[in-house]
Steps between C-alpha positions, in 0.01 A plus 500: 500500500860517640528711853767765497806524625614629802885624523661536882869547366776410268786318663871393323611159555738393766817432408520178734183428330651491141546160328838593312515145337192548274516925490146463689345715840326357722264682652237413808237249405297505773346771722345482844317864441219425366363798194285774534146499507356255754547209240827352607643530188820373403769746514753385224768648245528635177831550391751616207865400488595567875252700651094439591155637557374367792139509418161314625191481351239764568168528504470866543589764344592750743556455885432720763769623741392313837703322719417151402575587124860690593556170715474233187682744264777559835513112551618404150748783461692362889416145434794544175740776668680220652592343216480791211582845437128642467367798299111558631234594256275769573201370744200422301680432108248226344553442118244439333391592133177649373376172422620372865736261405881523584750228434806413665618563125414829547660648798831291388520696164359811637624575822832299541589429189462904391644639816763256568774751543357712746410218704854329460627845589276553819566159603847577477461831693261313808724185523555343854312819610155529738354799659424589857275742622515736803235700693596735782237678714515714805320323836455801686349840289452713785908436578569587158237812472641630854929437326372700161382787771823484678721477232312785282534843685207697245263218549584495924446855481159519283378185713573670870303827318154365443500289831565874674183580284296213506209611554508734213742294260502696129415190286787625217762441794387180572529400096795667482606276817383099339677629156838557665461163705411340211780627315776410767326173511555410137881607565493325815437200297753572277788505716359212693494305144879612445649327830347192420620491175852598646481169644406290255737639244736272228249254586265538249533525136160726450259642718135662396263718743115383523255688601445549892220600672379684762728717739648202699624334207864655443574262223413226250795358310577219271859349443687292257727274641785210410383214630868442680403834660155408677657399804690787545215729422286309755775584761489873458100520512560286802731803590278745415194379684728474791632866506175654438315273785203698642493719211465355149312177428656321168331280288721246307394294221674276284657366250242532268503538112659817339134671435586825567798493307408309169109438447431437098234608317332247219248583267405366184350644175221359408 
């Protein structure tokens, strides 16, 4: 019985790719990535007019999210970003049928033959585009906890309070007291968030806010960027990490695929 299929992306052809004489695209042939699932599969193309599935062989039917799995789907997704504009598929999309088999057939008709106009349009929309991400986190808490005290004249004065009564300290005070830190905190954050986007401004085409955690992290942001703009961008975090030296600790990444600006979602009706 056939394996399924597993999708990483849908990618549009290159235009310095396209064979104009015979109306053909060309598309990669071969890929050093090897497919999911500890089998080495052959990672290969299925493709419809002038865009493809990039697709391997699976022999699961649902993946876990660890690292080595996030790796091999990662991998296949930068191995083409050179070369390709590339629209990511949701981690984890298999296709199979209730009967387990899934043709090449199938996901041509079904997937890029049915949706070729929103993939034609996103293609469009992500061309010569790549995102970079940003973390920013404070180094030193009890330098920021001691400015939020300073700079907050109700919290200075509720704080200098209970160490006068310390040894008697009414626990509602002292609640009262982490719920307004926490609060100027969060906008602490906030404005911290806003200057470095101040610098980094008309250099980006979209940005998007991940979730950060803990109270050190002020920050976790994801970019998309023209690809004539990288270097630029990488001069201003270069910039940044300069004028905030001692204080904030940034953590670049990138270029990597557009996932947190375009990540499809396949299914199939069986």
């Amino acid at each position: 019985m056939e394996k399924g299929k597993y999708i990483y992306c849908v990618i549009g052809v290159n235009r310095d790719r396209k064979d104009l004489s015979s109306d053909k695209y060309k598309f990669r042939k071969k890929y050093n990535s090897p497919g999911i699932g500890d089998q080495d599969d052959e990672v290969y193309n299925i493709s419809y007019q002038d865009i493809t599935a990039v697709v391997s062989s699976s022999p699961d039917t649902s993946y876990s999210i660890s690292r080595k799995n996030l790796i091999c789907h990662q991998k296949v997704l930068e191995e083409l970003m050179e070369d390709y504009t590339v629209l990511p598929v949701r981690f984890d999309t298999v296709a199979v049928s209730k009967n387990g088999i899934c043709t090449d057939e199938r996901i041509k008709e079904e997937v890029l033959e049915a949706r070729y106009k929103e993939f034609k349009d996103l293609l469009a929309k992500m061309d010569d585009k790549v995102e970079l991400g940003i973390k920013a986190s404070w180094i030193d808490m009890q330098r920021i906890f001691q400015e939020i005290v300073e700079e907050n004249k109700d919290i200075k004065k509720l704080r200098n309070n209970l160490l006068l009564k310390s040894i008697d300290r009414p626990y509602g005070k002292k609640a009262t007291l982490g719920e307004m830190v926490i609060h100027a905190l969060e906008g602490k954050k906030l404005k911290e968030e806003k200057d470095i986007l101040k610098v980094l401004k008309e250099n980006y085409v979209d940005k998007r806010s991940n979730k950060v955690f803990g109270d050190k992290m002020i920050t976790n942001l994801s970019f998309l960027v023209e690809k004539p703009k990288v270097e630029e961008f990488d001069r201003l975090v270069d910039k940044l990490t300069a004028t905030y030296d001692g204080r904030i600790k940034f953590k670049y990444v990138g270029p990597v695929p557009p996932i947190n600006f375009v990540e499809l979602v396949i299914s199939f009706k069986d």
